[in-house]
Residue, then its C-alpha position, 0 to 999 in steps of 0.5 A: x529488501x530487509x523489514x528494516x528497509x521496508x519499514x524506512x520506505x513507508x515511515x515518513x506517511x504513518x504515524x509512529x504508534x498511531x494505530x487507527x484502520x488501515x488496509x493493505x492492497x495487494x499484499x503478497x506474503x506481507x511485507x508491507x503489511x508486517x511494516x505497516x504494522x511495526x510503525x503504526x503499533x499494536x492498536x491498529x487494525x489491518x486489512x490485508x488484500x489479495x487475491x491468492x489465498x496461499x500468499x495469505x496464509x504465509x503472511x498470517x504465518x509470518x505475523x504468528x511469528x513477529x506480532x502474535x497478538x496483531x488485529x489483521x483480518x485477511x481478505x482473499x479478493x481482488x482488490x479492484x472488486x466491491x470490498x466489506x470494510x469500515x472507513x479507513x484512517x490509511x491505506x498502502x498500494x505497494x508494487x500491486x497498481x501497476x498491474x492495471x492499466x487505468x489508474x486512475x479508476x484505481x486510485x478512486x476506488x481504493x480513495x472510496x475506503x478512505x475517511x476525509x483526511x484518510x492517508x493514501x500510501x503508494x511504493x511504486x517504480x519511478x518509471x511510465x514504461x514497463x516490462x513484463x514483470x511491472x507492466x503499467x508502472x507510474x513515476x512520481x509526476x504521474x502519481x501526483x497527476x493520478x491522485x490528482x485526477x483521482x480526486x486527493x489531495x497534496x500528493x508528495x513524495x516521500x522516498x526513494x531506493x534504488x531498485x534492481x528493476x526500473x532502476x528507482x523505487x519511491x514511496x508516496x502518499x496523498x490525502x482525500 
């Protein structure tokens, strides 16, 4: 996938320049870290986790690149452990939940960071069996049962694109 489709996956849940505190679960190498910080503009501070410092060096890498004077503050850690960071006005979990089996105890304790009204943005495969590579997948009925269960609110599909593994990806979001 290009930026372009990335930044078209997660659009409709981030305000447009709206800046404020996000984080970024399970970041990778920052695709959607570098997406979030295209739609919600110069102003926005993000936190990005993962736990393989290498993957984060390369995204401090490519942000050097496309947004130099960005505020990211890189975190090596899993993200299912007690994490320092301010209350956020947002947060994304792109293709990182499905690597555990409880998503519920997931869901509440990326909630936990969130400010009221705090938006909480999933991509995930639209699938409830995986494989190998996806092990613990969600489809978008099971979403709006986890956020649900997990204590959000108005949990709504966003998007969706095809996708090479499980057939379908979407994109979500719920409010806490």
């Amino acid at each position: 996938m290009t930026h372009h489709d990335l930044v078209q996956l997660i659009a409709k849940g981030i305000p447009r320049n709206g800046g404020g505190v996000w984080a970024d679960f399970g970041s990778g190498t920052g695709a959607f870290t570098l997406a979030l910080r295209d739609i919600a503009g110069p102003d926005t501070q993000i936190y990005s986790i993962d736990k393989d410092r290498g993957r984060l060096r390369e995204q401090e890498e490519n942000f050097d690149q496309m947004y130099p004077d960005s505020r990211v503050s890189y975190i090596s850690q899993d993200f299912t452990n007690p994490l320092d960071l301010p209350p956020l006005d947002g947060l994304i979990a792109a293709n990182s939940i499905h690597f555990y089996k409880d998503h519920v105890a997931v869901f509440r304790k990326l909630a936990a960071y969130l400010k009221p009204g705090g938006t909480f943005i999933v991509v995930e495969y639209n699938a409830d069996r995986g494989n190998i590579y996806v092990p613990h997948p969600f489809s978008i009925e099971t979403f709006k049962k986890i956020a649900t269960e997990a204590g959000l609110q108005k949990p709504k599909l966003l998007t969706t694109t095809p996708s090479g593994m499980l057939d379908e990806m979407y994109t979500a979001r719920a409010i806490k």
